[in-house]
Every structure is written in C-alpha cells, then in structure tokens.
N, C-alpha and C positions, 0 to 999 in steps of 0.2 A: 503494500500500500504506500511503503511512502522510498521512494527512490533514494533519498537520499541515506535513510537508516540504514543501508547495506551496501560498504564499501567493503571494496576489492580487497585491501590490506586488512581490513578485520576477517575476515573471510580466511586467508591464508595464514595471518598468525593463530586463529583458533582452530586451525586442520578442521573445521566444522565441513559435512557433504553438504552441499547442497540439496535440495530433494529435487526429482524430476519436474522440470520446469512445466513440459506440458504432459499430461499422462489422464485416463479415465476415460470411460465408456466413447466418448463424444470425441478424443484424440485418435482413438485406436481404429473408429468406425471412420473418421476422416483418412487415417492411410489405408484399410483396407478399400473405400471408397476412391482413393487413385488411384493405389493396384490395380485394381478392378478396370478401371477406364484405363490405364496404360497399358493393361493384356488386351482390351478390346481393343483399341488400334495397332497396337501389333498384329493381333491376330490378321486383322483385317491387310495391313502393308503386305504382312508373308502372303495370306492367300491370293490379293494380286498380284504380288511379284512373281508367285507358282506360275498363278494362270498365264500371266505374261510368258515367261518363259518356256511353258512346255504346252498350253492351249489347254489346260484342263487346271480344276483347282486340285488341294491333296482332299481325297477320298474321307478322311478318318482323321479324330481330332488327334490322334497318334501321328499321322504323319504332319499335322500341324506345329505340334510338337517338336517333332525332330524339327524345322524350318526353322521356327524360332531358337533353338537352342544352337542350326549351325551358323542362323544370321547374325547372332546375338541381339536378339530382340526384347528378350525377355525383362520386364523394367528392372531396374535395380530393387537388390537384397530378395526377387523372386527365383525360386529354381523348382528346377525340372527333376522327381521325383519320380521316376519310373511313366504312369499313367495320368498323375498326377502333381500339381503344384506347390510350394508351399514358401509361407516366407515368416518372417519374425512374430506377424500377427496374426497370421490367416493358414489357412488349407481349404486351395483356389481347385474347383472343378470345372473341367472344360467340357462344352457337350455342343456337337457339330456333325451339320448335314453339309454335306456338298449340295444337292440340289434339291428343293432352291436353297442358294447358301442361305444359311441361318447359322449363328452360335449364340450360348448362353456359357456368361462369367456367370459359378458362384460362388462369394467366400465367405466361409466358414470361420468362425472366430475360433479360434485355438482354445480361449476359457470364455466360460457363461457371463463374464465381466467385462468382456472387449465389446459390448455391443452386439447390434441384431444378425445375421445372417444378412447378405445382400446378393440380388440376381440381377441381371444384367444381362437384356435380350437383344442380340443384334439380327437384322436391323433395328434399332432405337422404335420402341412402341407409339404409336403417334402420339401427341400429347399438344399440350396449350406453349403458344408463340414463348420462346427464350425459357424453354422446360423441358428436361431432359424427365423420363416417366422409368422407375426401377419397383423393385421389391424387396419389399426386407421381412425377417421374420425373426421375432426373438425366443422361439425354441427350435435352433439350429440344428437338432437334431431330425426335423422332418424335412429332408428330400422332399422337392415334387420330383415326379416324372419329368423326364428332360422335356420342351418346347410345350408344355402347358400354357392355357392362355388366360386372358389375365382372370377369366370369372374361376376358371379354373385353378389357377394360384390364389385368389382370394378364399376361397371354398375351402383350400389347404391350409387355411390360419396364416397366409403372405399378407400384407398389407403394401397397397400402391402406396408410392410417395414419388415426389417429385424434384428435381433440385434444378433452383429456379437459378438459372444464369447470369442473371442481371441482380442477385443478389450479393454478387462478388465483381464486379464491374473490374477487370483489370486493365485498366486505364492506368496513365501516367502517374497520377495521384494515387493509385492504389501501390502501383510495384515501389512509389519513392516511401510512402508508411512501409510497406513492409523491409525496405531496405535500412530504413530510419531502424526499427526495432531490432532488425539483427547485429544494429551498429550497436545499439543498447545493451543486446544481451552478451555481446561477445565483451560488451566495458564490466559487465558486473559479472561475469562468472569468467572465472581465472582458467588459460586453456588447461588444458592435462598436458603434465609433461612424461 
C-alpha cells in the first residue's frame, strides 16, 4: 500500500523473501488463458504451413504435434508430453479434425486452486463485436466429448464466458503503464543473484 515503506536496502539487510508478487486463482487462470491462445495460433500457423507445403493438413492432432514440436512453436515453458501437453500450471488437451479443420485447446489446472478448466474452440464461436466466446468449468475433472456444442457444453456444467477485447485496449498508453510498473517492480525487489 504505501510505496515508499518498502525499500530495496531494508529488504536485503533483513534476508526477508519476498512473497509472490502476483499469485491466486485469477493469476494462474490469466497464464493458462494465454497458453491456451498461444497453442491456438500455433496450432493454427503449423496446420497452414503443412497444408502449404505438402497440399493436405496433418490428419491427427498427433501429427500436429510433432509440427509444432519440430517448428518450435510450442509457446514458452509448454511441452510436448507424449499425446499430450503440459506446463507449470496446466495439463493442455488437444482435440482435432482435419476436415472440416476444427481444434479445441483445453486446460486443465494442475490443483482445484488455479482456477476453472478453460476450452477453447477453433474456429472462434461466433460471438458479440471485440468478444472473443470460451468455456470454463470449475470441476475440471468433467471432460466433455471433444467438438460439443455450446448447448451441449452448457448441459455439461461448462459455463460461456466471454473476454471482451477492448477491455484491455493495448494502445500506446496501455504498453507505457505496463512498462512504467515493470520499471517499479524490478526498483523494489532486488534481482537474485
């Protein structure tokens, strides 16, 4: 709360840890929430660069798979798991048709505290102007059947939600605040050596 009560030098002559600056349900659901959206345009680059290359897409989200793992597409701190994905907060399932292409991101939160399950249907489900339309569910442990639709994920205990675009406006003003705070946080918490 107050900026100034926590200098750098008090910090490092009391060996005190710092706690996780950001951490809780709403932090963990925001990275697997771009996971999620940087597997889905991966996914998406690899299957046209396939089709580009050989006139067909790959068959099986297996061989999707291998694509991304020999183009290095995979977003950062994600890996490739035999059939499946996984990363520091999630366990990512891939489910894909070749025709018509369709895929579905979904992650799994790793503990009942990281937040909801999220699914992620490509193509993007139509939705209302500067609104991208997903699903989440907070008992992680009910799979739908892969390409359910939405009455059909609803009916599964999924709840629509929406994430509104223009609530994050990344304009000039937004990227120099966030630039501004990382200047902040890297003044008040001393790097590791």
């Amino acid at each position: 709360e107050h900026n100034d009560a926590l200098r750098t030098d008090e910090l490092v002559e009391s060996k005190a840890i710092p706690r996780e600056m950001f951490s809780g349900a709403k932090y963990e659901t925001a990275l697997r929430f771009r996971e999620s959206a940087a597997l889905g345009m991966a996914v998406s680059l690899s299957v046209f660069a396939a089709y580009r290359a050989t006139g067909r897409p790959p068959q099986t989200a297996q061989e999707v798979l291998s694509v991304l793992a020999d183009r290095n597409l995979l977003p950062p701190g994600v890996t490739a798991e035999g059939h499946s994905l996984r990363s520091a907060s999630s366990r990512v399932r891939l489910n894909y048709k070749a025709s018509p292409l369709s895929f579905e991101v979904v992650s799994l939160p790793l503990d009942e505290n990281s937040g909801p399950a999220l699914l992620f249907q490509f193509p993007l489900p139509t939705s209302g102007a500067n609104s991208i339309m997903y699903f989440q569910n907070l008992q992680g442990d009910t799979l739908p059947a892969p390409f359910c639709n939405a009455e059909q994920l609803t009916t599964a205990g999924w709840k629509i939600s929406h994430w509104r675009t223009d609530d994050l406006a990344l304009d000039g003003s937004s990227i120099a605040d966030f630039r501004e705070q990382n200047e902040w946080i890297k003044s008040v918490v001393p790097a590791n050596k």
